[in-house]
MILO-658209 format. One record per residue (C-alpha): residue number from 0; residue in three letters; y, x, z negated. Coordinates in nm, 4 decimals, decimal comma. Each point is the difference from the previous one (the first is absolute). Example, Ala and Ser with C-alpha at 12.3 -4.5 7.8 and 13.67 -1.06 7.14 Angstrom:
BEGIN
ATOM   num   residu         yy         xx         zz
ATOM     0      ALA    -0,4500     1,2300    -0,7800
ATOM     1      SER     0,3440     0,1370     0,0660
! end
This chain:
BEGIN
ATOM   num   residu         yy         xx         zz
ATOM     0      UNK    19,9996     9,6080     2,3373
ATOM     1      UNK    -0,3640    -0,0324    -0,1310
ATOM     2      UNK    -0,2842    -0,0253     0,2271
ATOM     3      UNK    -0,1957    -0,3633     0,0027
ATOM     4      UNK    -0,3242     0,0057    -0,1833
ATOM     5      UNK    -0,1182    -0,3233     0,1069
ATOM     6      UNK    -0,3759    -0,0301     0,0443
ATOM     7      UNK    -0,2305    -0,2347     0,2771
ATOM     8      UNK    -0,3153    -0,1282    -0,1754
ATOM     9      UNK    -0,2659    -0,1214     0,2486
ATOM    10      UNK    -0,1477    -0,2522    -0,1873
ATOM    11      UNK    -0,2387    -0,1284     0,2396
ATOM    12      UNK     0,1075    -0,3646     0,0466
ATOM    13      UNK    -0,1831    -0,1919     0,2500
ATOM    14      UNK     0,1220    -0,3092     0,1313
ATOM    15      UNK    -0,2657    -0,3695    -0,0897
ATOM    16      UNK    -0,2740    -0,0267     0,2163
ATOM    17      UNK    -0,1772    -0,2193    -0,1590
ATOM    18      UNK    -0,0492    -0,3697     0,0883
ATOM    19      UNK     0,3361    -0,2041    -0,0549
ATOM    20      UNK    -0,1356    -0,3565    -0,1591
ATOM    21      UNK     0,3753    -0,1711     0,0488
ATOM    22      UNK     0,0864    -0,2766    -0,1251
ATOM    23      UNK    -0,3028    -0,1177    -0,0803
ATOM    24      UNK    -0,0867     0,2592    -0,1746
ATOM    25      UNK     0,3099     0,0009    -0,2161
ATOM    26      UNK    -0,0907    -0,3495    -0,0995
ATOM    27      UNK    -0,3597     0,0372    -0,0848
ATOM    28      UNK     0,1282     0,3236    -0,2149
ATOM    29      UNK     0,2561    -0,2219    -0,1588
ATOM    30      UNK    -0,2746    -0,2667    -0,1125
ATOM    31      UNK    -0,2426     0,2864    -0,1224
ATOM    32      UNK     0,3513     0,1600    -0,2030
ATOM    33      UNK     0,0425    -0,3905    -0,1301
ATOM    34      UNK    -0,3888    -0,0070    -0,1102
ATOM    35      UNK    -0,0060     0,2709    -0,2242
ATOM    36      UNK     0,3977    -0,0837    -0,1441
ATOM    37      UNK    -0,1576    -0,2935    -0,1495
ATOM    38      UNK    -0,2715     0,1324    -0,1082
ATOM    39      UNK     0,0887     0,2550    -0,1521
ATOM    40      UNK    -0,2104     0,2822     0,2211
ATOM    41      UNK     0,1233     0,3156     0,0344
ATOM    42      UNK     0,2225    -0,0490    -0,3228
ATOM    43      UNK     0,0094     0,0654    -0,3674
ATOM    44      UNK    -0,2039    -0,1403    -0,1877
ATOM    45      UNK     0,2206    -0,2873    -0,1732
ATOM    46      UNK     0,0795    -0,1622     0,3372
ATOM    47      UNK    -0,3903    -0,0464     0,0514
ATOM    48      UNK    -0,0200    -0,1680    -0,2969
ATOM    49      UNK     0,1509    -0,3416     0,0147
ATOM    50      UNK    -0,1476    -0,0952     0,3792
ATOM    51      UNK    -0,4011     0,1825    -0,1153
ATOM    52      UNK     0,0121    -0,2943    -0,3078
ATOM    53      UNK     0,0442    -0,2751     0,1922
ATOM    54      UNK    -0,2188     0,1146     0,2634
ATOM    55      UNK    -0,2640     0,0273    -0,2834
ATOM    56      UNK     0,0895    -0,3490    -0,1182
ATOM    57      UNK    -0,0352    -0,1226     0,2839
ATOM    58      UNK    -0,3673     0,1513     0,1488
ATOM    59      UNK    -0,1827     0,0555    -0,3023
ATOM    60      UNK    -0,0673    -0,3476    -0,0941
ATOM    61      UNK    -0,1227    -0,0634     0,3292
ATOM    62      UNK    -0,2797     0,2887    -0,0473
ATOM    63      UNK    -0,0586    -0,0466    -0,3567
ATOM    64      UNK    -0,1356    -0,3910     0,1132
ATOM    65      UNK    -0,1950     0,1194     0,3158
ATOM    66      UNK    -0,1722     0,2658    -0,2326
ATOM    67      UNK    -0,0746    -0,2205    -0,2364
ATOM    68      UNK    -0,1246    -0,2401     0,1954
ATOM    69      UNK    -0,2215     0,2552     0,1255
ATOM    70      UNK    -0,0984     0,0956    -0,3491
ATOM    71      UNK    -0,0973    -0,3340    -0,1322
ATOM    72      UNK    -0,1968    -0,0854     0,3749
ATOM    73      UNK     0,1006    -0,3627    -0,0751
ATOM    74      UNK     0,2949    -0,1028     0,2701
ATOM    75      UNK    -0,0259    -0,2883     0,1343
ATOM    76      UNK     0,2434    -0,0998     0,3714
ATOM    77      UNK     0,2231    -0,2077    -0,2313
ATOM    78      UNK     0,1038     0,2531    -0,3018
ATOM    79      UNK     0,3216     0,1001    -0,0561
ATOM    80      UNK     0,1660     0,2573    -0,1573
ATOM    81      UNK     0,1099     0,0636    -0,3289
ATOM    82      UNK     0,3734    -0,0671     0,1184
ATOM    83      UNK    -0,1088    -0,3746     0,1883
ATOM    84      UNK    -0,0731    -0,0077     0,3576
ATOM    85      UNK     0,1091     0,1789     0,3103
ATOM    86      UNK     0,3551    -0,2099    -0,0201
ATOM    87      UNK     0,0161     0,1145    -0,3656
ATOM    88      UNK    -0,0650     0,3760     0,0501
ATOM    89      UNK     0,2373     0,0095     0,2768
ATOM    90      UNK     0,3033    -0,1401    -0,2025
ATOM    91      UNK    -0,0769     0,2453    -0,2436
ATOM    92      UNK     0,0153     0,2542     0,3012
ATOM    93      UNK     0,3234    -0,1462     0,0983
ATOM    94      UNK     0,1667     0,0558    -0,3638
ATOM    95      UNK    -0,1102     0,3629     0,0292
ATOM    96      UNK     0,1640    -0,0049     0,3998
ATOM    97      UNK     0,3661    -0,1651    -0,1604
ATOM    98      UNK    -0,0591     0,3090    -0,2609
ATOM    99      UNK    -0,0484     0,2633     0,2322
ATOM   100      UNK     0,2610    -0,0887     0,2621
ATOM   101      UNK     0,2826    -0,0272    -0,2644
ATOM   102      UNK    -0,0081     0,3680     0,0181
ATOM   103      UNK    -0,1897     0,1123     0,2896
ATOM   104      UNK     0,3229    -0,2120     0,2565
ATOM   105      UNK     0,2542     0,1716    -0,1919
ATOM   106      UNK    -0,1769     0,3890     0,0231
ATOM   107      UNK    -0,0470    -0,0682     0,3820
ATOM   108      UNK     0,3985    -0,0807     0,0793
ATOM   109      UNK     0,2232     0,1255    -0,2589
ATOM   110      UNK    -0,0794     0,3648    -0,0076
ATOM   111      UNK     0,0781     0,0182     0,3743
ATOM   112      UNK     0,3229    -0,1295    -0,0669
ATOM   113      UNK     0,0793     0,1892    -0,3149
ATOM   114      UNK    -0,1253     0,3235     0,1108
ATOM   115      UNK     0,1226     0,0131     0,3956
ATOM   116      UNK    -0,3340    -0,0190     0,1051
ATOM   117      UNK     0,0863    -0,2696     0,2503
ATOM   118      UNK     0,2478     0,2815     0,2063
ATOM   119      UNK    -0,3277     0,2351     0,0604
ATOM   120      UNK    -0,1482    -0,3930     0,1487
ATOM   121      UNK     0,3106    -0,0227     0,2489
ATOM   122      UNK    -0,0108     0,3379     0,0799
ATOM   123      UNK    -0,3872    -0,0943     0,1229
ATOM   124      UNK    -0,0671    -0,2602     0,2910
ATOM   125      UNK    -0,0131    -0,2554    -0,2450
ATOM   126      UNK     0,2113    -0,3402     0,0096
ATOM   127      UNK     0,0543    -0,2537    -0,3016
ATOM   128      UNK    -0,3482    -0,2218     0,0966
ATOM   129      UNK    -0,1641     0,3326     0,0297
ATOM   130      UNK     0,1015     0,0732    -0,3814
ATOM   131      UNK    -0,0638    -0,3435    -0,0930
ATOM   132      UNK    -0,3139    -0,0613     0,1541
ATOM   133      UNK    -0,1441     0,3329    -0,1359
ATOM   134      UNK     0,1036    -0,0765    -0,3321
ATOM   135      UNK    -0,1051    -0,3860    -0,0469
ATOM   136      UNK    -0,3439     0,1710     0,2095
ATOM   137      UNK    -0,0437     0,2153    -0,3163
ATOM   138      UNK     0,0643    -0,2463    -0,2418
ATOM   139      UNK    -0,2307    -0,2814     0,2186
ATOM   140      UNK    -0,3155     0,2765    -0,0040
ATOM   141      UNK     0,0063     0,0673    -0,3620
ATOM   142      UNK     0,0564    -0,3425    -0,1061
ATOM   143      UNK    -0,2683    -0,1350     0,1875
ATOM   144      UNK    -0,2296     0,2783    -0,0714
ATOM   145      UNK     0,0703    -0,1083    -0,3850
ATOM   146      UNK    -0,1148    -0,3622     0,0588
ATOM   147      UNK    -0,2752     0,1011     0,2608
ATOM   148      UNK    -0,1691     0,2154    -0,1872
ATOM   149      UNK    -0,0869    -0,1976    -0,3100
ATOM   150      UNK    -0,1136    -0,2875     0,1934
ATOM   151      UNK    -0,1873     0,1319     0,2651
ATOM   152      UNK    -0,1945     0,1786    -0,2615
ATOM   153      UNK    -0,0654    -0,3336    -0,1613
ATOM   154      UNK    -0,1172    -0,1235     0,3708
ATOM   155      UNK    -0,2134     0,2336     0,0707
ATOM   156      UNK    -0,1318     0,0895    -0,2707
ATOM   157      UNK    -0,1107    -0,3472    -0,1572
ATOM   158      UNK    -0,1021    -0,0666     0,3554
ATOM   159      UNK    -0,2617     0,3021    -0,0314
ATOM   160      UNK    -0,1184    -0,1844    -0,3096
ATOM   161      UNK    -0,0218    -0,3302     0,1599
ATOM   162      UNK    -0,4095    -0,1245     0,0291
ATOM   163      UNK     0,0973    -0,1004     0,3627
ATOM   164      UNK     0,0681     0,3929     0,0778
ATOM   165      UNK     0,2417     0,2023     0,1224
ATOM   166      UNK     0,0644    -0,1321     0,3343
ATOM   167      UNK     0,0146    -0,3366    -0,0686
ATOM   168      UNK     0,1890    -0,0298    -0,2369
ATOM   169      UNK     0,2995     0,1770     0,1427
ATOM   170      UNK    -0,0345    -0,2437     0,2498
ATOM   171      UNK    -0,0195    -0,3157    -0,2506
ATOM   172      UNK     0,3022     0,1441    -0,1496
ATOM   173      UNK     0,1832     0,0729     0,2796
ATOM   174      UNK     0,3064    -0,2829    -0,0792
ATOM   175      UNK     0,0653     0,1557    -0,3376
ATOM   176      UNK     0,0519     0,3339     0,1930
ATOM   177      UNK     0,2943    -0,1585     0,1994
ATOM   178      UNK     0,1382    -0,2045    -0,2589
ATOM   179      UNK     0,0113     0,3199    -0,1994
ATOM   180      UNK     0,2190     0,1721     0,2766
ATOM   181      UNK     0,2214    -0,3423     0,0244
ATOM   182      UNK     0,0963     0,0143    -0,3439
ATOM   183      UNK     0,0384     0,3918    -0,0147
ATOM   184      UNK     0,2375    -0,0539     0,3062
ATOM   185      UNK     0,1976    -0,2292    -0,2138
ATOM   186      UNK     0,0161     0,1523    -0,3038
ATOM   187      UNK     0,1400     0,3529     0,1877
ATOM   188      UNK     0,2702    -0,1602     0,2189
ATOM   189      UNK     0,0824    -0,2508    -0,3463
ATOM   190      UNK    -0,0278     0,3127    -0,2333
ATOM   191      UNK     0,1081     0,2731     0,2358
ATOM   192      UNK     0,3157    -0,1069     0,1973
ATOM   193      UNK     0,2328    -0,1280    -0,3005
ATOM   194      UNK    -0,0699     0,3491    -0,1388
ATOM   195      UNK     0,0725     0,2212     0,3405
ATOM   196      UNK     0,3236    -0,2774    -0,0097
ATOM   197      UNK     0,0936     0,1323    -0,3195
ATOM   198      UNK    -0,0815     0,3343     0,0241
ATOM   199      UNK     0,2311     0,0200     0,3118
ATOM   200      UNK     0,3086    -0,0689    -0,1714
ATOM   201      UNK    -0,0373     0,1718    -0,3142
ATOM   202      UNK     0,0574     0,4055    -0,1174
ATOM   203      UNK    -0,2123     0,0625    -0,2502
ATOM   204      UNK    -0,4088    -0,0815    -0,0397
ATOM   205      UNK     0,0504    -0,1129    -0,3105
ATOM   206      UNK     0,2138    -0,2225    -0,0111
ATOM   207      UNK    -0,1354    -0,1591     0,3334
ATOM   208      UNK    -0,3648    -0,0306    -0,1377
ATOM   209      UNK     0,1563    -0,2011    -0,3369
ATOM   210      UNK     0,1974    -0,2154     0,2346
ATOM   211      UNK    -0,3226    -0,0914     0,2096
ATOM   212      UNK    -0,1947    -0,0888    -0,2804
ATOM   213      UNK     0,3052    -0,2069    -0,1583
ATOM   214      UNK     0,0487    -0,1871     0,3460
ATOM   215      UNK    -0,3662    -0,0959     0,0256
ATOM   216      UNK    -0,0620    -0,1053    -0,3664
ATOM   217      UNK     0,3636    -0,1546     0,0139
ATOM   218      UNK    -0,0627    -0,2393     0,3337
ATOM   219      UNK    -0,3187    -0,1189    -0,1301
ATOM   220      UNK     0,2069    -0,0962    -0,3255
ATOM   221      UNK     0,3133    -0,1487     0,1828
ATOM   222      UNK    -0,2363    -0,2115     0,2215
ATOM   223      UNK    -0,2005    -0,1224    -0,3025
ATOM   224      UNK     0,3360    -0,1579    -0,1232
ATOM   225      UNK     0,0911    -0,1712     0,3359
ATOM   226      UNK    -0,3358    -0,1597     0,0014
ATOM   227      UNK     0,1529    -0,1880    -0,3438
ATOM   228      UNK     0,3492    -0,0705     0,1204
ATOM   229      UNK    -0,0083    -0,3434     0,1234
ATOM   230      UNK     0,2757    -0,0547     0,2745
ATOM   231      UNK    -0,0145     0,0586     0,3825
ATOM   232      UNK    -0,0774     0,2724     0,1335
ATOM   233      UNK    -0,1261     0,2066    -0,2530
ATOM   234      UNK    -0,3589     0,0445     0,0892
ATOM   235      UNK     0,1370     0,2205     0,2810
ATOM   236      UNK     0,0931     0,2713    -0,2346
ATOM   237      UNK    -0,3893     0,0292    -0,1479
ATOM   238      UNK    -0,0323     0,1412     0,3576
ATOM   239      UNK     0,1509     0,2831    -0,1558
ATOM   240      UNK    -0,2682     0,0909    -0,1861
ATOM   241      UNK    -0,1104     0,3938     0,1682
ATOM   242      UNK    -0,2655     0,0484    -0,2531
ATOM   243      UNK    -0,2030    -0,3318     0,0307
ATOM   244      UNK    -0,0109    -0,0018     0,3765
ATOM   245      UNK    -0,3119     0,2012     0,0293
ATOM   246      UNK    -0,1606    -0,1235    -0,2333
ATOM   247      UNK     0,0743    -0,3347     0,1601
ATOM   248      UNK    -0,1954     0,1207     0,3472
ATOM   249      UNK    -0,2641     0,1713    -0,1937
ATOM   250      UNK    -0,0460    -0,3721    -0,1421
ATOM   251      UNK     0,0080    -0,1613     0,3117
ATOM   252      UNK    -0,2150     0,1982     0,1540
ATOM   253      UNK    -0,2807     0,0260    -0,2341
ATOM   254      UNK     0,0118    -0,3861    -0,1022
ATOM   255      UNK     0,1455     0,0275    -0,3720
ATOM   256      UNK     0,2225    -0,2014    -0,1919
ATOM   257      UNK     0,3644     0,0561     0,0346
ATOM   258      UNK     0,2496     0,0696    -0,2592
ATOM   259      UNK     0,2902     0,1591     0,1368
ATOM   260      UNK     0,3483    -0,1524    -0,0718
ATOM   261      UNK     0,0202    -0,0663     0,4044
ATOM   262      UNK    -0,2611    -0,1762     0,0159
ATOM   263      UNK     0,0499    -0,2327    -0,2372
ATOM   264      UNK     0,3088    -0,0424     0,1172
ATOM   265      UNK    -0,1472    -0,1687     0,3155
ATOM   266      UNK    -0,0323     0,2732     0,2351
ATOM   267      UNK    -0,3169     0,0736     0,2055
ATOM   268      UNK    -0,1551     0,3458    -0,0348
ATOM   269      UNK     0,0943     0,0660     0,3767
ATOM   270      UNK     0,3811    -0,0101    -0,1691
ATOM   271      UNK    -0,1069     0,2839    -0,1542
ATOM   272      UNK    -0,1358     0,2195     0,3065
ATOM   273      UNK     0,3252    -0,0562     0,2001
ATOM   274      UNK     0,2200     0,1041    -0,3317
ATOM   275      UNK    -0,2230     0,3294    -0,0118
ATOM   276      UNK     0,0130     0,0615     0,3792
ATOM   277      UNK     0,3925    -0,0856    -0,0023
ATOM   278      UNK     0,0498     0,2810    -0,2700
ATOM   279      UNK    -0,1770     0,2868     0,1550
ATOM   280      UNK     0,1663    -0,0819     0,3511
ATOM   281      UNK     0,3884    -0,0066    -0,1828
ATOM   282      UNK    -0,1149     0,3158    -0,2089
ATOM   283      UNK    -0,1039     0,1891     0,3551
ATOM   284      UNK     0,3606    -0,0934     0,0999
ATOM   285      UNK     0,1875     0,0733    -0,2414
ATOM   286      UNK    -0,1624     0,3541    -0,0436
ATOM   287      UNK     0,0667     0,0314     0,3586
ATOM   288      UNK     0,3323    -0,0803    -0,0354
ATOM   289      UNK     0,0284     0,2145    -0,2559
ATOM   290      UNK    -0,1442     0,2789     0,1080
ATOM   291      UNK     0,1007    -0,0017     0,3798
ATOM   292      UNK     0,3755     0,1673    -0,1076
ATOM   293      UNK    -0,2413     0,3192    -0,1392
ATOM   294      UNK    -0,2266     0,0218     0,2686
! end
């Protein structure tokens, strides 16, 4: 019979002593993870490159007219930009927001699902809200980082080239400041949650992205027709319009003319704020539905 020749290796494991964050902590680590997925941080190089553009495109015009407004010493409170005014820079910012959450909803959900990513959640004290939460927080902070940035730059800096000074103009200026976060609010619910919707139900990024972008240009299309079918009824489908409802409330609330099949369809711009606010409340429950039979 031959001997055992088994061997005991002390490798000198020590138990965690080190502070245990919970859930909380699993959460905030979960919107950090979801920050630098759709951004492309911490990855090769091609998945930097498609959310770095339209970060570009969407900042650098914003500098390029506050330093050359510096340059040329000749702004006056009124001037706008090269793009229009503050409502015209920030529907340009909101084309480059439909752009960037076409992919960055679908990179945030699907791999967790393809990959079994969402059995290491469950096995952490996590629920489906938790993963939810986290990974709309993640989306929210970059998205509104990508529309803050730009225009507070404008703000402030045109402000420190305003003859009345720094100070007071900030305060003179103050209402654009909040109708800027109004219509950034709008355009990230109206942008973000038919994307997250999409992204929930779909396998493959993809595909999910094209279908996003399809959905959005496609509404705004079907809802231009109902405005020209003449029987009862039909101006209710214009409401179907996903891509003109932000720019609807960015109207509104900076006072410009409105041109959105909705609207002249008859329905008031508040129509518009309770269609936005209905989607992202029936996308947070059907994700949660969704979701709650893998959490």
């Amino acid at each position: 019979m031959a001997e055992p020749t088994g061997a005991v290796f002390d490798l000198g494991y020590k138990p965690y002593e080190g502070e245990r964050l919970g859930r909380s902590g699993a959460i905030r680590a979960m919107v950090k993870d979801g920050v630098r997925r759709v951004m492309g941080l911490r990855r090769k190089a091609r998945r930097k490159v498609y959310p770095w553009t339209l970060v570009v495109f969407a900042v650098v015009p914003a500098a390029v007219f506050v330093g050359l407004a510096f340059i040329w010493g000749s702004f006056a409170p009124d001037a706008d930009s090269p793009f229009g005014g503050i409502a015209e820079y920030l529907g340009w910012s909101g084309a480059m927001v439909m752009l960037f959450v076409a992919l960055a909803a679908p990179e945030l959900l699907i791999p967790d699902r393809e990959e079994g990513v969402l059995a290491v959640y469950s096995s952490r004290p996590l629920t489906a809200g938790d993963y939810i939460a986290a990974r709309i927080g993640a989306l929210f902070s970059v998205v509104a980082s990508f529309m803050l940035l730009p225009n507070l730059l404008m703000y402030v800096g045109l402000a420190a080239l305003d003859s009345r000074g720094l100070g007071a103009a900030l305060l003179g200026d103050v209402d654009d400041l909040a109708r800027v976060l109004a219509t950034m609010l709008a355009y990230i619910v109206g942008y973000g949650a038919p994307a997250l919707l999409i992204a929930t139900y779909l396998k493959r990024t993809g595909p999910a992205a094209g279908t996003y972008l399809a959905v959005m240009f496609g509404s705004a299309a079907f809802a231009e027709a109902f405005q020209r079918i003449d029987f009862v009824g039909a101006r209710f489908g214009t409401m179907l319009s996903l891509l003109q409802h932000p720019e609807i409330i960015r109207n509104w609330v900076f006072d410009q003319p409105q041109e959105a099949a909705p609207t002249a369809a008859g329905f008031e711009p508040w129509a518009s704020a309770i269609a936005i606010a209905v989607m992202g409340v029936a996308t947070i429950y059907l994700m949660h539905r969704r979701y709650r039979r893998e959490l």
